[in-house]
Residue, then its C-alpha position, 0 to 999 in steps of 0.5 A: x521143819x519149816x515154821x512157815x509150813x502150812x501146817x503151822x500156820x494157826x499160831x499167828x492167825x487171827x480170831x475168826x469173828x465169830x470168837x471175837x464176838x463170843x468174847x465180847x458177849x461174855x465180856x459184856x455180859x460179866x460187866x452187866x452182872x457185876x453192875x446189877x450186882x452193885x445195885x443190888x447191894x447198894x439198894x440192902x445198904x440203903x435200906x438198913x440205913x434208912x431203918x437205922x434212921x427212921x427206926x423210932x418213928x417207925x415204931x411210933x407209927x406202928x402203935x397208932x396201927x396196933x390192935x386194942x390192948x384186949x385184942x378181941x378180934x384175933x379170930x377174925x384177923x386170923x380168918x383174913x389171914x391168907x398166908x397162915x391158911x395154906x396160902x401158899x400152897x394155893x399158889x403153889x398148887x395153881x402154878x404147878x397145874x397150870x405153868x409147869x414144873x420148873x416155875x413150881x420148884x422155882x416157887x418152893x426156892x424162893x419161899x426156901x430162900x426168904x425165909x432162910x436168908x431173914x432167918x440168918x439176918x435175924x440171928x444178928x439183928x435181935x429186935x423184940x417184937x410189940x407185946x415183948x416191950x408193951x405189956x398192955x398189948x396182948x398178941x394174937x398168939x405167941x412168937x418167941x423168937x426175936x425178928x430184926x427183917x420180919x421173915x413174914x414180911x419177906x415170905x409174903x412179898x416173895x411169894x406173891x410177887x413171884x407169882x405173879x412173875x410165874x402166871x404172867x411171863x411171856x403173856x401179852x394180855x395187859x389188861x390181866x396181868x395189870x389187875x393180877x399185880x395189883x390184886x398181889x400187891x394189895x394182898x402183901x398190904x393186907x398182911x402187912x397190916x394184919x400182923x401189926x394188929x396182931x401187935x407181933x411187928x413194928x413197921x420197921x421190921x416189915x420195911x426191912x423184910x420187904x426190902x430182903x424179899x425185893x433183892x431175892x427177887x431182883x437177884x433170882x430173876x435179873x441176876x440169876x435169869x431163871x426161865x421157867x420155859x428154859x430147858x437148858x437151865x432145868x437139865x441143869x438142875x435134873x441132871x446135879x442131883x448130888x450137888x442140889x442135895x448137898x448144897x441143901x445140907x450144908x446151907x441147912x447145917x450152916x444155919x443151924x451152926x449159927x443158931x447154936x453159937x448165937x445167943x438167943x436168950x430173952x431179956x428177963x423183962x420180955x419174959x415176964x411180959x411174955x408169960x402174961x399172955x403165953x403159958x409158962x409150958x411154951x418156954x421149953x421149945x423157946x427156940x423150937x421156932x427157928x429150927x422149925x423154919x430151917x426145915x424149909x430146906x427139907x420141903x425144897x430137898x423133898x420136893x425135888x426129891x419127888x421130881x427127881x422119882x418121877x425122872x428115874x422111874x417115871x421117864x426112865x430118864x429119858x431128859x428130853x420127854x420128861x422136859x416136853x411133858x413138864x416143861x415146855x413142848x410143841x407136841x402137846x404133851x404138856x401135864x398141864x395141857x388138859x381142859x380147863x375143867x380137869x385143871x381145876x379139878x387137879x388143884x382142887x385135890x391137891x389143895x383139899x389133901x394139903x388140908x386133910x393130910x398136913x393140916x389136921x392128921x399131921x399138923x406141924x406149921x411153923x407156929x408154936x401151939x401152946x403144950x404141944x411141944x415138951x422139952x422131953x420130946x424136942x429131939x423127937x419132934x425136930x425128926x418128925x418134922x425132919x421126915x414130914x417135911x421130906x415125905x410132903x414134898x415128895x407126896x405132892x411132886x411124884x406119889x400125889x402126880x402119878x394118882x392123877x395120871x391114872x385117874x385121867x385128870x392130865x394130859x390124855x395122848x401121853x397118857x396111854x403112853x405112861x402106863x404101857x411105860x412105851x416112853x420111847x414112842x413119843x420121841x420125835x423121829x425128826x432130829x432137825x425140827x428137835x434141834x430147831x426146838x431145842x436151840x430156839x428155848x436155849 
């Protein structure tokens, strides 16, 4: 047969355009990744080094902030306390009800990620805490684990600042998100300064956290690119159950291996300062703390967990109506598309049930209380909090949702809809005009 054959002509022709283009875009954008990815390194080895640095004078300054040495005001600072007061959840709630489902889990990520992330800095950057050196500084209550990058002052940055992002994105009122960044950025100061009078950090510490909280901001929404108005990237997501799922274990397994192997034993003298203010009993659970705070990937695992009930048995997964009515749609089907009236009314039950369910039934924050864990019940309560942690993320994201659905404090024309389990109807009959929807968001 004849090389020259047309049949074989494809073996020396030439890229079309379009493949020439499509290669150079992902050239181009593996270029621009790896370069933000070298800023973002360079930027933490900068500021480990500038904490190495000006690591004294840093604390110095804090004792000039400290509280007094009776720390009379511990109720009050307590009261100003937004992020120990379910402040998150407050935000959590607010975007859940009035953004959409995938800034909601985004959220829970991020707070995931801040505290995972300083946690495992803080297994090899061991600094005591104010009231562990200075024994004349009386703590507002007790924390026992060391902190190198404060995971407080990570947390606080991260998800104030992403919520900012959340509520603000694709919006063109600049007025309103100006005074929401800043009402954001006074906040993240406010509890900054409130736990150091609280006598619990040293400014150094906070400085590293914020640094920590910045790069997992910088990294998940300029490196990452996550839209939380993406449909494609939340199908992603919906549709790898089993790899969400075990990356979420083994990240927590990981974690707590190292936290096995890493000696976390408390120099004599911190423990003699320690016990002046805090109960001998507390020393039983001395590292309950850290294993409590890896528990944060069972609140993510819980909430998608509740997210993905909803799609199996909810939306028969049905991917593209369970994104119009969670996501983004131009049929207004939106969860969240009711009055303004029915929103709040939404988060207020969410809010109020975060108190009366989480809070005072079944209590168990990230805080040590004094004699409420006994080194008898240490097993125990790692799989209370193991089964809690789960069950609260599905209760908030499918038990507590479908409630809502059936009092008719959401979207009212899917509503009917729902509950007929009718979810075929609401399908678009026009396959064009959903192909034009569909690769206009991707």
């Amino acid at each position: 047969m004849d090389v020259n054959d047309e049949s074989f002509s494809f073996l020396d022709s030439e890229p079309s355009l379009m493949d020439m283009s499509i290669s150079y875009y992902t050239k181009e954008k593996k270029k621009k990744t790896k370069k933000k990815l070298i800023i973002l390194l360079s930027f933490l080895s900068l500021c480990v080094i500038i904490e190495y640095f000006t690591r004294e004078t840093l604390k110095k300054s804090s004792k000039q902030i400290f509280g007094s040495k009776n720390n009379k005001n511990c109720e009050l600072l307590e009261k100003f306390d937004f992020y120990n007061y379910s402040g998150r959840y407050i935000l959590l709630f607010y975007i859940l009800n009035f953004v959409n489902l995938y800034a909601a889990i985004g959220f829970i990520f991020l707070d995931m990620s801040s505290v995972a992330l300083s946690g495992i800095i803080n297994f090899f950057y061991l600094e005591p805490r104010p009231f562990w050196e200075d024994s004349n500084l009386k703590p507002c209550h007790c924390d026992l684990e060391y902190t190198g990058a404060s995971t407080t002052g990570t947390q606080i940055f991260i998800i104030l600042i992403s919520f900012y992002h959340f509520i603000t994105y694709k919006t063109k009122e600049k007025f309103r998100n100006d005074f929401i960044l800043l009402i954001c950025c006074l906040l993240i100061i406010l509890m900054y300064l409130i736990r150091l009078l609280q006598n619990l950090i040293y400014l150094n510490q906070i400085f590293l956290g914020l640094c920590i909280g910045f790069s997992i901001y910088y990294w998940f929404f300029n490196i990452v690119k996550v839209d939380c108005y993406n449909r494609k990237q939340f199908k992603q997501i919906i549709n790898q159950p089993i790899l969400v799922i075990s990356m979420l274990i083994i990240f927590w397994i990981l974690f707590n291996i190292i936290h096995v192997n890493i000696n976390l034993n408390l120099e004599p003298i911190y423990i003699l300062n320690i016990q002046k203010y805090c109960k001998k009993e507390i020393f039983y659970s001395l590292d309950f703390n850290m294993y409590t705070k890896s528990m944060i990937f069972f609140e993510f695992l819980g909430c998608y967990l509740g997210i993905y009930l909803e799609y199996i048995y909810i939306f028969k997964e049905n991917i593209e109506l369970f994104i119009r009515y969670n996501i983004k749609s131009k049929y207004n089907e939106l969860f969240n598309k009711t009055s303004k009236f029915k929103s709040f009314i939404r988060f207020l039950i969410y809010y109020l049930l975060e108190i009366i369910i989480f809070k005072h039934i079944f209590p168990y924050n990230y805080k040590i209380k004094n004699n409420l864990f006994e080194k008898e019940s240490f097993t125990f309560q790692i799989f209370l909090l193991f089964f809690l942690t789960i069950f609260k993320g599905i209760f908030f994201f499918f038990i507590l949702k479908r409630m809502i659905i059936y009092l008719k404090l959401t979207n009212e024309k899917i509503h009917q809809v729902m509950i007929n389990k009718r979810q075929d109807s609401l399908v678009s009959t026009n396959k064009e005009e959903e192909d034009l929807i569909i690769n206009e968001e991707e």
